[in-house]
C-alpha positions in Angstrom: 253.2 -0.1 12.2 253.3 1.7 15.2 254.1 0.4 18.7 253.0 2.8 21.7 255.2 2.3 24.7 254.3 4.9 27.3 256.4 5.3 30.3 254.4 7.2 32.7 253.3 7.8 36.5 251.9 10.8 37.9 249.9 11.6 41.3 251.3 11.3 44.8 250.9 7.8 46.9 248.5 7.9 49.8 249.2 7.8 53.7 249.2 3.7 53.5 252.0 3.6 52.6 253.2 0.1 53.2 250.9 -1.9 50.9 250.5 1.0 48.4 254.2 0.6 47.8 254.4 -3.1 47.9 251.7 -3.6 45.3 253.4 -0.7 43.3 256.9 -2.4 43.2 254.9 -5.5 42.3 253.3 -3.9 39.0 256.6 -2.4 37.9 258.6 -5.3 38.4 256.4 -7.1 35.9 258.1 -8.1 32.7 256.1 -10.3 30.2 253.1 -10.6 28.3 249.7 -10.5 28.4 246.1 -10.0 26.4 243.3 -7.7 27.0 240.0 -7.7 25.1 240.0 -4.5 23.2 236.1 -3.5 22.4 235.2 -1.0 19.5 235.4 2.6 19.8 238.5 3.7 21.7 242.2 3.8 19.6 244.2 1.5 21.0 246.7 3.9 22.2 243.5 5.1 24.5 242.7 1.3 26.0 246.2 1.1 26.6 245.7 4.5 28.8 242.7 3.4 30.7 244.5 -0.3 31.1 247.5 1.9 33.2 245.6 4.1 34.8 243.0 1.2 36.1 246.6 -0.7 37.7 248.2 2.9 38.9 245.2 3.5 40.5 244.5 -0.1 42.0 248.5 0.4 43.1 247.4 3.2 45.1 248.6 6.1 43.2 246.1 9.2 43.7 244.4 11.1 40.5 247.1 9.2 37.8 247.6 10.3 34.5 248.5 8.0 32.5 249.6 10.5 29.7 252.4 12.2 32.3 255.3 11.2 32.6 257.4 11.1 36.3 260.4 9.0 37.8 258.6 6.0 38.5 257.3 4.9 35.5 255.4 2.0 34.3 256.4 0.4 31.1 253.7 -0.9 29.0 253.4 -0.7 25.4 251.1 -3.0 22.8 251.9 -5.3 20.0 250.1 -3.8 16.9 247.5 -1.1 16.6 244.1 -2.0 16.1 241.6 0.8 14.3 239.3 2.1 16.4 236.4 0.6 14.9 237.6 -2.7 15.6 237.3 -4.7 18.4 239.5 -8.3 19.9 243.0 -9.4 20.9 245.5 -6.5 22.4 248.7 -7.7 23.1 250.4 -6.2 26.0 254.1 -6.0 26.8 255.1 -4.7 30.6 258.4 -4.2 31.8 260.8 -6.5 29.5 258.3 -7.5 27.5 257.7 -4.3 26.0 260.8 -5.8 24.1 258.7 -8.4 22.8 256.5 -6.2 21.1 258.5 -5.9 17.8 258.1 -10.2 17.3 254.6 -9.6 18.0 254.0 -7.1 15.1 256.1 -9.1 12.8 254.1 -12.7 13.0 250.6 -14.3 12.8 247.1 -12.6 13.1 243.7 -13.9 12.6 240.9 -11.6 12.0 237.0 -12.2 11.5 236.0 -9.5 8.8 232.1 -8.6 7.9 232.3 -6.6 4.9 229.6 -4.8 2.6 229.5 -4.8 -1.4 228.5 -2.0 -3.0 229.8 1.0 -1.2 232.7 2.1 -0.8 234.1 5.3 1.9 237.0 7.5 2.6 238.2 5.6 6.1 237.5 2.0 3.9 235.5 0.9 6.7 232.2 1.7 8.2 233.2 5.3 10.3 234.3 7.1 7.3 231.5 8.8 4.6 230.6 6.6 1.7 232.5 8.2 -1.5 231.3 5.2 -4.0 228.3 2.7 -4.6 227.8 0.3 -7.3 225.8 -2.6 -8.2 226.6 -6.1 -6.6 224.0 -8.3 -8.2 226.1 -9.6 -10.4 228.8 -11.4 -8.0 228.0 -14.8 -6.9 229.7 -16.9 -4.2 231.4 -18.9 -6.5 232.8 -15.6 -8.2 233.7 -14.6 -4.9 235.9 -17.5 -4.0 237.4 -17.8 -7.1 238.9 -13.7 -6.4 240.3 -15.1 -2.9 242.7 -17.0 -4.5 244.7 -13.7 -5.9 244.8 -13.2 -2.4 246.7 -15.7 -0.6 250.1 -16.2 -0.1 253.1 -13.2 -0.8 251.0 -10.1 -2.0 251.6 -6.1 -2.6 249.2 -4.2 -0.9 248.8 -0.5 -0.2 248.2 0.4 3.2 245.1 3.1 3.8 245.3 6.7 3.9 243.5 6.4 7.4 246.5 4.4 9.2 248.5 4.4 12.0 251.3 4.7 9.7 253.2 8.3 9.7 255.0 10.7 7.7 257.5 13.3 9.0 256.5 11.9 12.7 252.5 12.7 12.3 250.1 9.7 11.6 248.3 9.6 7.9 245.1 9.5 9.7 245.6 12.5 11.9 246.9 14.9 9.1 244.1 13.8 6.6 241.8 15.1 9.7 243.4 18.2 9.7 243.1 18.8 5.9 246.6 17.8 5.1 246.6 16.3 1.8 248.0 12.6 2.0 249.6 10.4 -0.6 248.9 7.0 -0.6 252.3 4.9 0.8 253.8 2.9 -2.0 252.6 -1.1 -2.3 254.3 -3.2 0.1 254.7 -6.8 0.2 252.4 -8.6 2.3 251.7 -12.6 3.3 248.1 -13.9 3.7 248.4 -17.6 5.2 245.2 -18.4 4.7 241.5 -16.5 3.4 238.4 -18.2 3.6 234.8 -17.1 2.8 232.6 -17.9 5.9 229.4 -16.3 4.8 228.0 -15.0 1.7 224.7 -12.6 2.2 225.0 -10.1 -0.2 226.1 -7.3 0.4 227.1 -8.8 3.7 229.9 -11.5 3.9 232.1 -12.6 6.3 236.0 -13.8 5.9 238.6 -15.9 8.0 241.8 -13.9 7.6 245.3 -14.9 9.0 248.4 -13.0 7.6 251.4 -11.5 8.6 252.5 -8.3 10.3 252.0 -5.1 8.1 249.0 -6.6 6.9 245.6 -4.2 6.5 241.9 -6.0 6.5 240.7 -2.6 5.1 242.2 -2.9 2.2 241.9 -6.2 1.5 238.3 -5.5 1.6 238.2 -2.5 -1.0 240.7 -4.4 -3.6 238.1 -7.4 -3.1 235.3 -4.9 -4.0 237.3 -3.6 -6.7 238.4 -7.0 -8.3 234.6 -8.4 -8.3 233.7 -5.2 -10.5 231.8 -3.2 -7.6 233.2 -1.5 -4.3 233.3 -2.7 -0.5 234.2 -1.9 3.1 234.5 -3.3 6.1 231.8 -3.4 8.3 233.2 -5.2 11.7 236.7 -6.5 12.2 237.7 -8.5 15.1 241.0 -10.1 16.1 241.1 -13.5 16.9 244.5 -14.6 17.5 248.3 -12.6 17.7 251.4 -14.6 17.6 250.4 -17.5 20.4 247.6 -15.5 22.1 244.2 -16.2 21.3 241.1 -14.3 22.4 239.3 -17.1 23.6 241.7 -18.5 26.0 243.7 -15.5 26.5 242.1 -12.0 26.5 241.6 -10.1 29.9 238.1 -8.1 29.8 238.1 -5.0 31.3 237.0 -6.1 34.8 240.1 -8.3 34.8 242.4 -5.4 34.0 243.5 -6.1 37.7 247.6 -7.2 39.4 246.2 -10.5 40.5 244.6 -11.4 36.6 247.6 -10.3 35.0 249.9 -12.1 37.4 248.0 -15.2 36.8 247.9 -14.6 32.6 251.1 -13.1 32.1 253.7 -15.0 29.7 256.9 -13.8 31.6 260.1 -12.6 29.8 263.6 -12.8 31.4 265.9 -10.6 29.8 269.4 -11.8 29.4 272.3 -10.7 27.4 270.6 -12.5 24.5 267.5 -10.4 24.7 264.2 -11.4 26.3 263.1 -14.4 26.4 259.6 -15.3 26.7 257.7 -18.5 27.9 253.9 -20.0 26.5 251.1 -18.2 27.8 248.8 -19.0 30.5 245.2 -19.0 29.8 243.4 -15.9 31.6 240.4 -17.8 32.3 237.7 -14.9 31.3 
């Protein structure tokens, strides 16, 4: 999985200088963590542009661009991408914690997953074009539980062809976009703590997922389809919880995106010769 830490300020600061500066120095002597609410649509490489440019620009900086980079730079980066179509918990690493991000990726995640029996698509969720359908009448909820239990705990799974994941430096998604052909990555192992069924509307349900880094909900999904002797994708994913941050208590909205909210959420990280070193969240209070 791919962490995006951008190092970027452009634009020239404004005549006020005094508090432009101070409340610049302030945002890039941050170093911790923090949560935003990421909502569908944008990549998350994208919200983690519009999150700089929102704090550059409250900073003072004129016309920034995120994307360029200059000598004063802010460090930001995020702990784990989440697909486009998805929508939840970003974690956000500034400063020092951008060091963090790598323990982030690694440990817990919770996701609520709607999924639909009986078609299948290219993308394994609902942006890409429906390559299979197949009947679904057959699969009860009892049937449906019973399949859960193949997987939970240390699994192999193969990750989509639409991932962030890359080969020769471009990303799987990105090259299968431009007509590259793609070969799906080998199996790789996997941990699901726990997998629940929530709902069962056929061909709608809805599961409780928490796993481990390196983990994909879209496939899960499509080898669920496949194992109940029909096809499925995933309809709506949204992520609960990452590592110690949950989306209820923790998650900045985009109005929050602000110094003075992220000041009052952040999780601050010291970094000494033993590496950073992170205390418990504060609750962000959206």
């Amino acid at each position: 999985v791919i962490v995006n830490i951008g190092t970027s300020m452009a634009g020239s600061i404004s005549n006020t200088a005094a508090p432009v500066t101070s409340s610049l120095s302030k945002l890039q002597s941050l170093n911790g963590l923090f949560a935003i609410y990421k909502k569908q649509g944008p990549t998350s490489a994208n919200v983690l542009n519009t999150l700089k440019e929102a704090l550059l620009k409250e900073a003072g900086v004129q016309n920034p661009n995120p994307r360029k980079r200059k000598k004063q730079s802010l460090k930001i980066g995020h702990g784990g991408t989440l697909d486009s179509a998805a929508s939840g918990l970003l974690v956000v690493g500034v400063g020092n914690g951008t060091k963090m991000l790598s323990t982030m990726l690694a440990g817990s995640k919770k996701y609520v997953a709607v999924g639909e029996l009986g078609k299948a698509t290219d993308t394994l969720d609902a942006t890409g074009s429906v390559i299979l359908e197949k009947d679904f009448e057959h699969i009860t909820k009892l049937d449906f539980e019973e399949k859960l239990k193949a997987f939970t705990g240390d699994i192999m799974q193969v990750p989509p062809l639409y991932s962030a994941l890359k080969k020769d430096g471009q990303r799987l998604s990105v090259m299968l976009k431009k007509g590259h052909k793609v070969e799906a990555k080998p199996a790789r192992p996997v941990t699901v703590y726990n997998l629940t069924l929530q709902e069962f509307k056929p061909p709608l349900f809805t599961l409780d997922i928490e796993c481990g880094g390196g983990f994909y909900v879209r496939s899960l999904v499509d080898d669920l389809g496949k194992a109940l002797s029909s096809c499925a994708h995933v309809k709506e994913l949204i992520r609960t919880k990452q590592g110690q941050f949950t989306l209820e208590e923790h998650a900045l909205y985009e109005e929050k995106w602000t110094l003075a909210h992220i000041l009052r959420s952040l999780q601050p990280c010291s970094h000494s010769e033993q590496g950073p070193d992170c205390t418990k969240p504060a609750e962000a209070n959206t």
